[in-house]
N, C-alpha and C positions, 0 to 999 in steps of 0.2 A: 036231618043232618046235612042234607045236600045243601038247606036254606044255609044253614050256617056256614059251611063251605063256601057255598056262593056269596055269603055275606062279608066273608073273609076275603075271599078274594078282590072283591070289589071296594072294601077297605083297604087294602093293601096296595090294589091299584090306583086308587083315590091318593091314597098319600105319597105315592110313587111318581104321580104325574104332579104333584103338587111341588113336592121337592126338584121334577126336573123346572117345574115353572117358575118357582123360586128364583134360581139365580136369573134368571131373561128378567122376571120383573123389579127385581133388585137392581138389575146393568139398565132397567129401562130406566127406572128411577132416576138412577144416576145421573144416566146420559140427560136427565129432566132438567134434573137439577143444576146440573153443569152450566145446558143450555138459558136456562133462568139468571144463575149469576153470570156467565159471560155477558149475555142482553144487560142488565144490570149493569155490569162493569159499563160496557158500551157507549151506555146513557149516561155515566158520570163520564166520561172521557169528550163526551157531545156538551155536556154544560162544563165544563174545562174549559174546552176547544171556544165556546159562545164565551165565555166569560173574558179571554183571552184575549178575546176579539175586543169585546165592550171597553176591556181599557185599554185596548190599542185607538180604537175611537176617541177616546178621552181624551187619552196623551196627544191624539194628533189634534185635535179640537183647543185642548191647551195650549199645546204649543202654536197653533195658530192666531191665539187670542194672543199671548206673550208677542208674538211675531207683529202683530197689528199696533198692540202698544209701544212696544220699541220704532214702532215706523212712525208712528203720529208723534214721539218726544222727537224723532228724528227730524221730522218736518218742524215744528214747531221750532227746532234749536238753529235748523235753515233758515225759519222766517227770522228769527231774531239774530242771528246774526246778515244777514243780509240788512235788516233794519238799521244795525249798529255800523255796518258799512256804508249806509247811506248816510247815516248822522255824521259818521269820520271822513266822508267825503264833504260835505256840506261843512264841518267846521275848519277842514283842510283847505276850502277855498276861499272860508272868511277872510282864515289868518293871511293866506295868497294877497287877498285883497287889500289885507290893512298893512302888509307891512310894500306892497306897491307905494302905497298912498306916502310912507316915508321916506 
């Protein structure tokens, strides 16, 4: 009877210590799991943050290329107008010339 008693007991205290470790491993859980999705979160806010970036790169890259291309029509519209100033100088000093001559 004592066995049983003592068996009792030790059942009793068994599921006694179980239920106080119950909630700590439930809160540990928890705090696990928390700790999992916040890191989680973390790393989408890190490939955000990077992506962010990538087409801040782009757009400046772009607009650099845009920038280079508006600079070379730009030159390009200098040479030819400078060409077309030298042509209206040149026939400007023809006519000079022919209407001296009368």
């Amino acid at each position: 009877m004592s066995d049983k008693g003592g068996n009792y007991m030790n059942n009793t205290n068994s599921k006694s210590e179980q239920s106080d470790q119950s909630p700590i491993s439930s809160s540990l859980r928890l705090a696990l799991i928390t700790a999992i999705l916040t890191t989680i979160e973390e790393g989408i806010a890190t490939i955000e943050a990077i992506t962010v970036i990538d087409e801040e790169i782009i757009n400046s890259e772009k607009e650099k290329q845009d920038q280079k291309e508006l600079d070379e029509k730009f030159e390009k519209m200098q040479q030819q107008i400078d060409k077309l100033t030298t042509e209206l100088t040149k026939v400007t000093k023809k006519e000079m010339g022919t209407n001296r001559k009368q």
